[in-house]
C-alpha positions in Angstrom: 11.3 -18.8 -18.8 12.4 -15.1 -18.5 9.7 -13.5 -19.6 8.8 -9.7 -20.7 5.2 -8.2 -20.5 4.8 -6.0 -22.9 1.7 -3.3 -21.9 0.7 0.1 -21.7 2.9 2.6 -19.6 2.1 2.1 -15.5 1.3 5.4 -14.8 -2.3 6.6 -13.0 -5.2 4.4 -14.5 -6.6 1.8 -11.8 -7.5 -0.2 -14.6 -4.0 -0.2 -16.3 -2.5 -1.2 -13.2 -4.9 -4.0 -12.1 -4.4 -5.9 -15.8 -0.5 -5.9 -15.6 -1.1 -7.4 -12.2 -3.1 -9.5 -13.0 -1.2 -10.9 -16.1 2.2 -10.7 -14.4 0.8 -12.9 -11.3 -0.9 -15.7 -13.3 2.9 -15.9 -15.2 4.7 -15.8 -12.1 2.3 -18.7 -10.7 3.3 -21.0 -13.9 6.5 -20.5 -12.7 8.1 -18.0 -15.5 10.5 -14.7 -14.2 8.8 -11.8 -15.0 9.7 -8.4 -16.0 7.3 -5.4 -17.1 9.1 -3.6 -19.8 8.8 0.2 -20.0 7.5 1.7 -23.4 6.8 5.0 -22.7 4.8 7.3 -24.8 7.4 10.0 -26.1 5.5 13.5 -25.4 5.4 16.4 -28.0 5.8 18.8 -25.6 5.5 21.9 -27.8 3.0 20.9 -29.9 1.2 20.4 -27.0 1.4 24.1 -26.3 0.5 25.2 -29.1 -2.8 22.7 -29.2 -3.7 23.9 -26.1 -2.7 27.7 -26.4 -4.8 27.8 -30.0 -7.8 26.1 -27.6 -7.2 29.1 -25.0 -7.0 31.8 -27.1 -8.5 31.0 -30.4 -11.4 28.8 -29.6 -12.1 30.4 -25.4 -11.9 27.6 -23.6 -10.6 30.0 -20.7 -9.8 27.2 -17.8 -7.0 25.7 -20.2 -4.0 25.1 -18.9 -1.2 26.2 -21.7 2.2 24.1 -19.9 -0.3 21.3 -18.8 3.2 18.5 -19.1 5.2 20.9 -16.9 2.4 20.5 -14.2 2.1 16.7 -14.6 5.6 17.1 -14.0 5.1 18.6 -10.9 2.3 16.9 -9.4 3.1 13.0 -10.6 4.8 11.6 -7.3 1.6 13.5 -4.9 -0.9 12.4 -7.2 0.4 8.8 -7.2 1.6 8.6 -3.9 -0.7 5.9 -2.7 -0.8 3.8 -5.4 3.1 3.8 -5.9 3.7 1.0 -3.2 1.4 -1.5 -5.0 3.2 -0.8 -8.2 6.5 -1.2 -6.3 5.5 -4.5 -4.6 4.1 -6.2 -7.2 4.9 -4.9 -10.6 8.6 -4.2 -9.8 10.8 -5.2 -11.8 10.7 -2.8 -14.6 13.0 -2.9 -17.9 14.4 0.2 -18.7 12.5 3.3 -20.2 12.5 3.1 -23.8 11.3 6.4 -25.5 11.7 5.8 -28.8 11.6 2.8 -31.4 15.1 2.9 -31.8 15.6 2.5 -28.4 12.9 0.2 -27.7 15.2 -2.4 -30.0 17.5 -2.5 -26.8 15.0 -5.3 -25.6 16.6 -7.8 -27.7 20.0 -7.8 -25.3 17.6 -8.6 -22.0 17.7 -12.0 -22.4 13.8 -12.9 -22.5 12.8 -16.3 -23.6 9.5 -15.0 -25.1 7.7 -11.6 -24.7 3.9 -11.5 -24.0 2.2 -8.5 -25.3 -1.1 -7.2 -24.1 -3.6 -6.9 -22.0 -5.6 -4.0 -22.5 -5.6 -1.6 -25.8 -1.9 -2.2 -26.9 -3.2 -2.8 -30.5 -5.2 0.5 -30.6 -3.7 3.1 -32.9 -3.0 6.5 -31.5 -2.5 4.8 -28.0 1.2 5.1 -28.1 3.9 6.1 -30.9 4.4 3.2 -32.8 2.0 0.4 -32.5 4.3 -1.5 -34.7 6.2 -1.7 -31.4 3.3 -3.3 -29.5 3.9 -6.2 -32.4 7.4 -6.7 -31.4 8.4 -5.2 -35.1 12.0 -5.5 -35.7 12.7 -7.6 -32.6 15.1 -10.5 -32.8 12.8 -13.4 -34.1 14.7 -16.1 -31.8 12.7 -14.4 -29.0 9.0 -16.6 -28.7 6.2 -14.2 -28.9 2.9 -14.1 -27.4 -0.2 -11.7 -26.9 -2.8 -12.1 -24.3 -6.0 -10.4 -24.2 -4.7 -7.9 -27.0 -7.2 -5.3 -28.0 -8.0 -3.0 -30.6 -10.3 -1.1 -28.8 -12.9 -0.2 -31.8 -14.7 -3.4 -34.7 -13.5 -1.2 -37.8 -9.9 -1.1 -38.8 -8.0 2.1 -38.7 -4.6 1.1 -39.1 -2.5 3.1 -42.6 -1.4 1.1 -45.2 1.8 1.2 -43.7 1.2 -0.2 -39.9 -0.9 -3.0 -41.3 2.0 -3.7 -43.6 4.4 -3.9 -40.8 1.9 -5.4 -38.4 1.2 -8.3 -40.6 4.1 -9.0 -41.5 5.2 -9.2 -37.4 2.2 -10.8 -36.5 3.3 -13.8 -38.7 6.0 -14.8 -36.2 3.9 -14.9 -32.8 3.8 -18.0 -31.4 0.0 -17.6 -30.2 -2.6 -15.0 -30.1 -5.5 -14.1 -27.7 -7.5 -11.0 -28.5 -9.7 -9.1 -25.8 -12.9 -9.0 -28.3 -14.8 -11.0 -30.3 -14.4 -8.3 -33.0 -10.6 -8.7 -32.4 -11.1 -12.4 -33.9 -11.9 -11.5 -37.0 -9.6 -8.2 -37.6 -6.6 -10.6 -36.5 -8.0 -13.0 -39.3 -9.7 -10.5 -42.4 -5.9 -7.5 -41.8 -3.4 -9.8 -40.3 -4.0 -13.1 -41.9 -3.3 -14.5 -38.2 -5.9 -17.0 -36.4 -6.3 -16.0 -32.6 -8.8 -17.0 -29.8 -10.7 -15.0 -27.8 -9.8 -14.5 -24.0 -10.7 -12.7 -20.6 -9.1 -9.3 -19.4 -6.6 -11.1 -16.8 -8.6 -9.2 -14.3 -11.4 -11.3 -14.7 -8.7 -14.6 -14.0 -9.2 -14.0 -10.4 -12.4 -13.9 -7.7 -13.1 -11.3 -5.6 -11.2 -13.1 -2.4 -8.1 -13.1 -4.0 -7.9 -9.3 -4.9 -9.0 -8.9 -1.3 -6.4 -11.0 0.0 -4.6 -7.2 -0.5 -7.0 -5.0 1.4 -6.2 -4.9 4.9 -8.7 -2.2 6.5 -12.7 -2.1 5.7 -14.5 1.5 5.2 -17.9 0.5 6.7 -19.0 4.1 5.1 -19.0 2.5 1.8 -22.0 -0.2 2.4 -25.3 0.2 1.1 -24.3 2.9 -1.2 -23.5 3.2 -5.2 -19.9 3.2 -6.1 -19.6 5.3 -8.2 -16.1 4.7 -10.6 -15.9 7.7 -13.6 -13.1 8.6 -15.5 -14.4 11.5 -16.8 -17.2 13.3 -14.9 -19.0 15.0 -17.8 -22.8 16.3 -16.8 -24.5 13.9 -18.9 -23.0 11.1 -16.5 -23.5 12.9 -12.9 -26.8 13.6 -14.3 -27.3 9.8 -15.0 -25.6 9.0 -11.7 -28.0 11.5 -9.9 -31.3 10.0 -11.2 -29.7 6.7 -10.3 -29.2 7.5 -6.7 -32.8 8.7 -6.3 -34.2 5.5 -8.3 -32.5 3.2 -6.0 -32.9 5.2 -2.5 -29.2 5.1 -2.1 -26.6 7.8 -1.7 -23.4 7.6 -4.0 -19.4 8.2 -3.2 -16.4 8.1 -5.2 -14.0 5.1 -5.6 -11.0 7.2 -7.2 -10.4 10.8 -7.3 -10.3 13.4 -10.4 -6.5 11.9 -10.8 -6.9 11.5 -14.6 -8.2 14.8 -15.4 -4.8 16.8 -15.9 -6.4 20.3 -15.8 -8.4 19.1 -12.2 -6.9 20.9 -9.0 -3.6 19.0 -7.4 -5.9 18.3 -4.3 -8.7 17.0 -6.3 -6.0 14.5 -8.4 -4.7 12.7 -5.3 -5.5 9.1 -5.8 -6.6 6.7 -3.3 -4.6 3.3 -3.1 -5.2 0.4 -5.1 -6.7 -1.2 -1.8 -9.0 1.6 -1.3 -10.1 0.9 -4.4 -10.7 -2.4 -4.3 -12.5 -1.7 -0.8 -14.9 0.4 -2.7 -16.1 -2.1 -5.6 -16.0 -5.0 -2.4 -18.3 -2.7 0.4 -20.4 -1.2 -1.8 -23.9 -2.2 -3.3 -23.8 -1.8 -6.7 -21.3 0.2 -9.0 -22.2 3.3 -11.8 -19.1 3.4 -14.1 -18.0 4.5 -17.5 -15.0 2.0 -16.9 -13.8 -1.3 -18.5 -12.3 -2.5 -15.5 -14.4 -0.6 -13.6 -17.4 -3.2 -15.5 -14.9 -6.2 -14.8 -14.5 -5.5 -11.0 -18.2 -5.1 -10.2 -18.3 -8.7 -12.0 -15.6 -9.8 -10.0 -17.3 -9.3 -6.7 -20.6 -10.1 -8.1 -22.0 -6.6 -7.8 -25.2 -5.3 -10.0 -23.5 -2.6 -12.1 -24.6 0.0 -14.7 -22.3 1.4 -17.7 -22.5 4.5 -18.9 -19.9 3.6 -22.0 -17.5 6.0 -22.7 -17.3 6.1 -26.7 -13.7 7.9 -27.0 -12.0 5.5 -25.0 -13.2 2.6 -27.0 -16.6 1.4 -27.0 -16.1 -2.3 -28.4 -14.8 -3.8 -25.5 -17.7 -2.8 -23.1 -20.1 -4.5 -25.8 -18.2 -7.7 -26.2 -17.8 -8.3 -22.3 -21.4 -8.0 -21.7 -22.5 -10.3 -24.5 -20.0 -12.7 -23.5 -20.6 -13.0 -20.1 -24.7 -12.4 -21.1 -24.5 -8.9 -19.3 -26.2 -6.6 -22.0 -28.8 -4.9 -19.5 -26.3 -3.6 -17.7 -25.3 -1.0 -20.4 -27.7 2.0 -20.2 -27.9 5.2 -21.7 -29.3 9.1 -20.9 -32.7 7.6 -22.2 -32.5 4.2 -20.2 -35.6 3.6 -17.6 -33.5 2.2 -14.6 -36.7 0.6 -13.3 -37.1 -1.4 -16.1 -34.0 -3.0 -16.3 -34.0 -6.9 -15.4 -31.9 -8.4 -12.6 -28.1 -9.8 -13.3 -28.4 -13.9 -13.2 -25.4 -14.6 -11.7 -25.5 -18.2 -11.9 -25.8 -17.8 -15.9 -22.4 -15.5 -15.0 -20.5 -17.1 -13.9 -21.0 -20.4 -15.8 -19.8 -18.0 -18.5 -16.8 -16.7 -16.9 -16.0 -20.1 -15.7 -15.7 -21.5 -19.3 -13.9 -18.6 -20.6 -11.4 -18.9 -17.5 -11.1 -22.3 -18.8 -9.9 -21.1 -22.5 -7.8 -18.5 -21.2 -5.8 -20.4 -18.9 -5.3 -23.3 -21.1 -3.8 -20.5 -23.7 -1.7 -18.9 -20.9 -0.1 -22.6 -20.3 1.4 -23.1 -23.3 3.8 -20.0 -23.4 6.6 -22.6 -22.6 
């Protein structure tokens, strides 16, 4: 079938990338043509500035950068410049750019057999314009629908009376749907009226040989230390990751730049390439992350990890993943003795992962 993948924008986000891959691969293998489509976030460029200019002036935060889109602008192409050939090898082809509902409508004269929606937060208010979009609202109902691995990012339910409206009323003609969380379960069933299973971030469909199948050169620096994979370096977390590095005995390094902080120097943004990346998770001893994905690779290549979760960018999903996969220790906190906490059983792991692989796959199989 021709198929579209409905995610998040591709832009700089490791973990972004890694799930569209991952999704768009395991389609491709069950023999389906696959093409990413493109709805991108529409930017309020001068409500921006004035946000940002009221935060300057008003409230002192002096390092505020007032025409912060005009330097994104600017500095997109170097900051991505080694992670751009993975996304042109492997996520290639793109739909075209859609901007705006309206336009996003334009989907209905590709010719797709079905559209799959997900993985990651696509069903997360405030994460793009519409999320009506993300539930194919207003999309010509002869085209088969599917989510995989949809999430909501947060347990409570913060949609307005008129997304859930809309959204239930789409939801009604999907095919299937998979949800990310546990708690994704039962807001599908108690705001949608929709059943839907629970599944694994597509990441997690793969070992760690395949995604090093990629990685042609080995950074021997990396071994025996802490990789350390933050999106945002705040000081309660390099103050965690410090005490961390001195409980263990083992020096830390970095396994992406600064290249999602948009006020960060251009030089400090520049992000290594998705095999670097993987290199890092792969050589390293353990990992120290505030990450999702950065949680699912350190699973992935069976590597003791500790998560420092990162409430604003959705806190559900790092506590559903560890009590599915029976990974709650690895979730620590300011206050958390690192000495005390027990060892991963791996073989429990991956018994768990092996029987939600199981589920998952079977629910990828039946987009037909």
């Amino acid at each position: 079938m021709k198929i579209g993948l409905l995610t998040l924008p591709v832009g700089i986000g490791y973990g972004g990338i890694m799930q569209a891959f991952a999704l768009k691969t395991v389609l491709t293998r069950l023999g389906h043509e696959v093409i990413v489509i493109r709805r991108i976030r529409k930017k309020h460029k001068l409500k921006r500035i004035i946000r940002r200019t009221i935060k300057k002036y008003v409230f002192g935060k002096k390092d505020t950068i007032i025409f912060i889109d005009r330097k994104n602008e600017i500095e997109y192409p170097i900051v991505t410049k080694n992670i751009q050939p993975f996304i042109d090898n492997y996520l290639k082809p793109f739909s075209p750019t859609y901007l705006t509902s309206s336009e996003f409508k334009n989907i209905n004269s590709l010719g797709f057999d079905a559209i799959v929606v997900g993985s990651d937060q696509v069903w997360r208010p405030g994460f793009m314009d519409k999320v009506e979009d993300y539930f194919l609202y207003g999309i010509d109902n002869r085209i088969k629908r599917y989510a995989y691995a949809a999430s909501f990012g947060v347990s409570t339910w913060i949609y307005t009376n008129k997304q859930t409206k809309r959204c239930k009323n789409a939801a009604k003609n999907f095919s299937a749907i998979s949800v990310r969380e546990k708690s994704g379960v039962d807001l599908c069933k108690q705001h949608l009226n929709v059943d839907s299973i629970l599944v694994l971030d597509p990441t997690l469909l793969f070992d760690g040989d395949f995604y090093m199948s990629y990685v042609k050169e080995h950074d021997q620096a990396k071994e025996h230390k802490i990789c350390a994979y933050i999106l945002d370096r705040s000081s309660d977390k390099m103050s965690v990751l410090d005490n961390l590095s001195k409980s263990l005995h083992k020096d830390y390094f970095f396994a992406a730049s600064e290249n999602e902080n948009e006020e960060a120097p251009l030089e400090k943004r520049i992000a290594p390439s998705i095999e670097e990346w993987l290199d890092s998770f792969f050589s390293s001893d353990c990992v120290f992350t505030d990450s999702f994905h950065g949680c699912a690779f350190a699973i992935i290549f069976r590597k003791p990890f500790y998560v420092y979760i990162n409430k604003e960018r959705g806190a559900e999903r790092f506590y559903s993943l560890a009590k599915l996969l029976g990974l709650e220790q690895c979730i620590i906190s300011e206050n958390t003795n690192l000495s005390d906490i027990p060892r991963i059983d791996w073989v429990k792991v991956e018994e768990n992962l092996s029987k939600m692989r199981d589920i998952s796959n079977r629910f990828l199989s039946q987009i037909k």
